[in-house]
C-alpha positions in Angstrom: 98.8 68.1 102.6 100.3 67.7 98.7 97.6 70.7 97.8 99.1 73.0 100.8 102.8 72.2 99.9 101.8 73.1 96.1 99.8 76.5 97.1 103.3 77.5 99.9 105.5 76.7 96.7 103.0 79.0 94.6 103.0 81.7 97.1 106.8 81.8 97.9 107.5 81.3 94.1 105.2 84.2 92.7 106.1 86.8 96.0 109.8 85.9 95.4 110.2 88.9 92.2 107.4 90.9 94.7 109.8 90.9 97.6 112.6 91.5 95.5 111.3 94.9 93.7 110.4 95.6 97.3 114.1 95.8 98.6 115.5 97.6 95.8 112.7 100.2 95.3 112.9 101.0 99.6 116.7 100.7 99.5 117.1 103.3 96.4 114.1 105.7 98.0 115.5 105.5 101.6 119.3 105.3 100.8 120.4 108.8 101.4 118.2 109.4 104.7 118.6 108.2 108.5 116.3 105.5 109.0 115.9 106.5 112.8 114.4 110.0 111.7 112.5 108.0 109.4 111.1 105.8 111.9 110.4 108.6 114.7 108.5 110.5 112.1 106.1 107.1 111.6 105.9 107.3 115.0 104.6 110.3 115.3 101.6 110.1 113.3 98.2 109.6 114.1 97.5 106.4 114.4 93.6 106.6 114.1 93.6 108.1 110.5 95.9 105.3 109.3 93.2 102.8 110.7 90.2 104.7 108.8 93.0 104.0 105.9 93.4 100.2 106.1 89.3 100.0 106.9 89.3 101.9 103.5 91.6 98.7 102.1 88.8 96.2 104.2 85.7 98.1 102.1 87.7 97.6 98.6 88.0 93.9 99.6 84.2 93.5 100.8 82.8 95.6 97.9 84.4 93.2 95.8 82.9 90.1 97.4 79.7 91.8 97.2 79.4 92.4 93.5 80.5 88.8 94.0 77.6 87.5 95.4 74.9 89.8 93.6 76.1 87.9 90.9 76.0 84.4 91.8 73.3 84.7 93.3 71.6 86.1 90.1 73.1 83.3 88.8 71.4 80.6 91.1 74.0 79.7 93.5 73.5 79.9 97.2 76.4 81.5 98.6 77.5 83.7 101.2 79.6 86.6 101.8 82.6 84.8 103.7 83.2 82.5 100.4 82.7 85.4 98.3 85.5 87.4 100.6 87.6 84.3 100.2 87.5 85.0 95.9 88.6 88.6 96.7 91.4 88.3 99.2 92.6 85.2 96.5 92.5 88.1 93.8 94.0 90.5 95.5 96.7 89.3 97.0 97.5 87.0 93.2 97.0 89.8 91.1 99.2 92.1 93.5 102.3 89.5 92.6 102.1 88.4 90.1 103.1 90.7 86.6 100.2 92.2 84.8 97.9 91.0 87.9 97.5 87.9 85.3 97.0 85.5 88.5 94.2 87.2 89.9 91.2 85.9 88.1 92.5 82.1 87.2 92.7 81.9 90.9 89.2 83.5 91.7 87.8 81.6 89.2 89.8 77.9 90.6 88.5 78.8 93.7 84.8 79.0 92.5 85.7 75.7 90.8 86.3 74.0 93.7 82.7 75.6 95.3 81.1 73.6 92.4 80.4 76.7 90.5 80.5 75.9 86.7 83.3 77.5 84.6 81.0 79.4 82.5 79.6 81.1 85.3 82.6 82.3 87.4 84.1 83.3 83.6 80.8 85.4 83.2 81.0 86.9 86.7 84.6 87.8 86.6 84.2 89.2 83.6 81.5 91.2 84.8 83.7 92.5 87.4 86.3 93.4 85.2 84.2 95.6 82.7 83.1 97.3 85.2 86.4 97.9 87.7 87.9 99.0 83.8 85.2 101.5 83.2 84.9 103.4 86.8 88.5 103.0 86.5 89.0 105.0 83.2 86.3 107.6 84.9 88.0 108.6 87.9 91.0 109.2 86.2 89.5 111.0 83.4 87.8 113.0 86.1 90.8 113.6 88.4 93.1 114.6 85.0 90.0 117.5 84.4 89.0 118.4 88.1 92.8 118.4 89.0 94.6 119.7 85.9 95.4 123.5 87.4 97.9 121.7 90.0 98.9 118.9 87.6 100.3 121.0 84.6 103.3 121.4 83.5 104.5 120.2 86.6 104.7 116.7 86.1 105.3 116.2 82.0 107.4 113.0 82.7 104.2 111.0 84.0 101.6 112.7 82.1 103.0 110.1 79.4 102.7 107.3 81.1 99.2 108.8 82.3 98.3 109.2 78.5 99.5 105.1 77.5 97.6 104.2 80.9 94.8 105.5 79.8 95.0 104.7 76.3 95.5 101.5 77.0 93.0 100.8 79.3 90.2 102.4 77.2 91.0 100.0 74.2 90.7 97.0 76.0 87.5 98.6 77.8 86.5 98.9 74.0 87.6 95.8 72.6 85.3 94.5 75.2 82.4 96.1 74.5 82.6 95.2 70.6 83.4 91.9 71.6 79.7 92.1 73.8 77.5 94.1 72.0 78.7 94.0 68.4 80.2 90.4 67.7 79.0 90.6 64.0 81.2 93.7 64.0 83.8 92.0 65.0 83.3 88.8 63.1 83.5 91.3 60.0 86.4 92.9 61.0 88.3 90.0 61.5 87.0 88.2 58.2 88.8 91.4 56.9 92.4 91.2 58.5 92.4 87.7 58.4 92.2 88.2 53.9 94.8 90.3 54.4 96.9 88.2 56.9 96.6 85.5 53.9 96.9 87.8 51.4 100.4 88.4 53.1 100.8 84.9 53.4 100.6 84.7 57.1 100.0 80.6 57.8 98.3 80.9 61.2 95.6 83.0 59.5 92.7 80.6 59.6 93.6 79.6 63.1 93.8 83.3 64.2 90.0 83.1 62.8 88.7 80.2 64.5 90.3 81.5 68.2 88.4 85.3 67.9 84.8 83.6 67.0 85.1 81.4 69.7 85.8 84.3 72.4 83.0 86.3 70.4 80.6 82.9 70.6 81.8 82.0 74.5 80.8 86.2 75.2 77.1 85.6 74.2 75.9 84.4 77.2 77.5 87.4 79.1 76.5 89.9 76.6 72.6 88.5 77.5 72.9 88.2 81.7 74.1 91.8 81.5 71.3 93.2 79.1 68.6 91.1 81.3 69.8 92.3 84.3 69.8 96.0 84.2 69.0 96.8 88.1 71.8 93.9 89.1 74.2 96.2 86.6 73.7 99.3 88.3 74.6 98.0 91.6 77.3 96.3 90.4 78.5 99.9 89.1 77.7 101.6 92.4 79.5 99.2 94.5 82.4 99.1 92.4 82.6 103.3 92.7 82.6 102.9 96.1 85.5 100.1 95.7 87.4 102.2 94.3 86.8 105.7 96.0 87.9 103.7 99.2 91.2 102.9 97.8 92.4 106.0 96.2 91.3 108.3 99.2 94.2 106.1 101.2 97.0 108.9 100.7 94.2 111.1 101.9 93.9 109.8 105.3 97.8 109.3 105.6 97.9 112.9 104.7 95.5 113.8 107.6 97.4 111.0 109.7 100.6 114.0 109.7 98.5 116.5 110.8 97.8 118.5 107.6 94.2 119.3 106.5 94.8 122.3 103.6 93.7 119.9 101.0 90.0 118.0 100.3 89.8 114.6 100.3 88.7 114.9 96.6 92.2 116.5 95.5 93.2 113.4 96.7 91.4 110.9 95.0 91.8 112.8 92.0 95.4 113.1 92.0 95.6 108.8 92.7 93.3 108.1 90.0 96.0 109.5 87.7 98.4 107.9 89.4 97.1 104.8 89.3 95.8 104.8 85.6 99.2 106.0 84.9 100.8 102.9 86.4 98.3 99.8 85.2 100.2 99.3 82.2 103.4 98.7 83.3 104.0 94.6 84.0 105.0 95.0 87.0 103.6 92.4 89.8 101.7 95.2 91.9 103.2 98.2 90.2 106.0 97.8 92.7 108.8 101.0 92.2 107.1 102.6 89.3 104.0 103.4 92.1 106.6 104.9 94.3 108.5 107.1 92.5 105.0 108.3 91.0 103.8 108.7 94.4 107.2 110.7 95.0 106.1 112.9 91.6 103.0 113.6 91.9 102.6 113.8 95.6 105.2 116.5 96.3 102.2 118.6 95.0 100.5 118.2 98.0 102.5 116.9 101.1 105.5 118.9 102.5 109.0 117.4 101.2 109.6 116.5 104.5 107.8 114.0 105.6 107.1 112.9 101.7 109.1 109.9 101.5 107.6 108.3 105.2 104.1 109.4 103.3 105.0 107.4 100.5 105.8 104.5 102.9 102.9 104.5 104.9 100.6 104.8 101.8 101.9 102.4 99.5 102.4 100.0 103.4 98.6 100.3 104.1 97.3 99.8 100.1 99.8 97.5 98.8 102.3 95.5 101.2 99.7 95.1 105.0 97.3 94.1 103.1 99.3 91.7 100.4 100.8 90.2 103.8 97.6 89.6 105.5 95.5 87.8 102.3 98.9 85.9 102.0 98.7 84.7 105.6 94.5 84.3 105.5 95.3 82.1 101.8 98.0 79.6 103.6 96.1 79.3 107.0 92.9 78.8 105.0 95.0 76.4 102.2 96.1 74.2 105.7 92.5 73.8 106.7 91.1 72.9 103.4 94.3 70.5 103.4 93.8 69.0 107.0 89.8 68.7 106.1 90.6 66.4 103.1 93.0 64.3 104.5 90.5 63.8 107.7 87.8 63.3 105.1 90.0 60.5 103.6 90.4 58.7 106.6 87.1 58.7 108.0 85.8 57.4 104.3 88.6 54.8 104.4 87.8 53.8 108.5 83.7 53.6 107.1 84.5 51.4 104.3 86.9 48.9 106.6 84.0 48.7 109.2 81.5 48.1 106.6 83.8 45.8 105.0 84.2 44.2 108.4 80.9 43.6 109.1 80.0 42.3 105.3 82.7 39.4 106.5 80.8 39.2 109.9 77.3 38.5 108.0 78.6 36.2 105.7 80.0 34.0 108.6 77.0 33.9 109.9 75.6 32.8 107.1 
C-alpha cells in the first residue's frame, strides 16, 4: 500500500503544473466567447470521426508497445503485448507531465525493472525507441515544411522560428546520437580536444567532463552492435514507428471531418501538425501545454473556418493530449492498487506459510 501512496503522491505532484497550464491556457483561449455556444457546437459534431480520432491515439499507444516487444524479444525475454502496453501508457502519460517529457523513459525503464528485465536492456531498447521516434520525427516535419510550404509562407513567420529551433534542435541531438553510436573514436577525439582547451582555460571539472562522455560512448557499444546485427528488427521498428506517428498527427484531420468539412486531404493535415509539433518539442513545457494551442490557433486558421476554430482546437488537443493523459493516469493508479494489494497478499500468505511450518516444526519436535 506504501508503493500506491508513493505513485498517487507522484501522480498528483507531477499533474499539479499540468492541470495548472490547463486552466490558464482554456481560460485565456475561451475568455471572450459564450461557453454555451461553445458547448452546442461540440455537440454538434460527428461523433464517429472523433472515435476514428482517439482509435488513432489507441494505435500510437499499441505501436509503441509493439516496437516494445520486437525488441525484447530480440533480446531474449518472453513477454507479451499487455506488459509491453503497460511501458507505453507509463510513457505517455509521464512524459505528457512532466517538463521536457524527462519522466517518460526512467518510468518505462522502472517498470521493466520490476519485470526483471536488466537495466542494460531496457536502456538499449528505449534508446532504440527514441532514435528512431527522433528521426521519423524530423522527416515528417521536414516533409510537411516542403509538401505544405505554398499555404505556410509568409503567413505564419512568428512560428516558422520556433519551427526552425524545433527542428534544429532536434536534428542535433538525432546527430549527437548517431556519433555517439557509430563514431565513438570521433567523439572520443573530439572531446580529447575540448577538454585541452577547457584546461587550457583552466576549467577544474575538465577531467571529470572526460571521464562522464567515454563512459556514455563505452555504455553505447552494446547498442551500436544489437542495431547493426539486427537490420530486419530495424526496419520494422522504423515502419511501426511511421505508422505511430502518422496516427497521431492525422488527429486534427478527423476532428476537421468530425465538423462536416472535407475540402482538404488528410495529408495537408499531417503535414501541417508535423510542423506544429516539431515546432513545439523544444519548449519545456510538461506536454507542450499553451504553446500547442495557440500554435494550433496559428497554424490551423489555414485550414478550418474561424468559427468553429477555437472548439477544433479543443477537441483536438482533448482527444491527443488531455482523454488520453486522463485515461493512462486512471489505468496507472488502478493498476499501481493491484500490484500494491498483490504484494501485501503475497506478504501475508508467506508470513501465514512460515507460522504453519513453524508450527508444525514445534509439533515434530514434541513428538520427539
Amino acid at each position: 500500500m506504501k508503493d500506491y501512496k508513493n505513485l498517487f503522491f507522484k501522480i498528483l505532484k507531477n499533474g499539479g503544473l499540468f492541470l495548472i497550464l490547463i486552466i490558464f491556457t482554456f481560460y485565456f483561449v475561451f475568455r471572450d466567447m459564450d461557453l454555451n455556444t461553445v458547448a452546442k457546437t461540440i455537440s454538434n459534431v460527428n461523433r464517429m470521426y472523433i472515435l476514428i480520432a482517439a482509435t488513432c491515439m489507441c494505435i500510437f499507444l499499441l505501436c509503441e508497445a509493439s516496437n516494445f516487444r520486437r525488441n525484447l524479444t530480440a533480446l531474449g525475454y518472453e513477454t507479451n503485448l499487455l506488459k509491453c502496453i503497460n511501458y507505453s501508457v507509463q510513457g505517455f502519460f509521464f512524459s505528457s507531465i512532466t517538463p521536457s517529457a524527462s519522466g517518460g523513459q526512467p518510468m518505462q525503464a522502472y517498470q521493466m525493472y520490476r519485470d526483471d528485465i536488466k537495466v542494460s536492456h531496457s536502456t538499449l531498447v528505449l534508446f532504440v525507441e527514441f532514435i528512431f521516434f527522433q528521426t521519423v520525427t524530423i522527416m515528417y516535419s521536414i516533409i510537411g515544411f516542403i509538401s505544405q510550404r505554398s499555404l505556410l509562407d509568409g503567413k505564419v513567420n512568428s512560428l516558422m522560428v520556433l519551427f526552425t529551433i524545433g527542428l534544429v534542435c532536434n536534428f542535433t541531438m538525432l546527430m549527437l546520437l548517431v556519433l555517439v553510436l557509430f563514431y565513438s573514436k570521433g567523439v572520443k577525439k573530439i572531446t580529447d580536444l575540448l577538454v585541452r582547451f577547457l584546461k587550457f582555460c583552466r576549467f577544474k571539472k575538465a577531467d571529470l567532463l572526460k571521464e562522464k562522455v567515454y563512459s556514455i560512448v563505452d555504455d553505447y557499444k552494446d547498442c551500436a552492435m544489437y542495431i547493426i546485427k539486427n537490420k530486419g528488427i530495424m526496419i520494422k521498428t522504423f515502419i511501426t514507428k511511421c505508422v505511430q506517428i502518422f496516427a497521431l498527427h492525422s488527429i486534427p484531420y478527423w476532428i476537421y471531418r468530425s465538423f462536416g468539412f472535407n475540402e482538404y486531404s488528410i495529408f495537408v493535415f499531417i503535414g501541417v501538425q508535423a510542423v506544429l509539433f516539431i515546432s513545439v518539442s523544444a519548449l519545456p513545457l510538461p506536454g507542450s501545454v499553451g504553446v500547442s494551442e495557440s500554435g494550433f490557433l496559428t497554424l490551423f486558421k489555414l485550414l478550418f473556418p474561424v468559427t468553429v476554430l477555437n472548439e477544433a482546437m479543443l477537441l483536438s488537443r482533448g482527444v491527443s493530449c488531455y482523454l488520453f493523459v486522463f485515461l493512462c493516469g486512471v489505468f496507472i493508479l488502478v493498476k499501481g492498487f493491484r500490484d500494491s494489494r498483490a504484494k501485501r497478499l503475497a506478504r501475508i500468505r508467506a508470513a501465514k506459510e512460515a507460522k504453519e511450518k513453524n508450527v508444525y516444526k514445534q509439533r515434530v519436535v514434541q513428538q520427539i
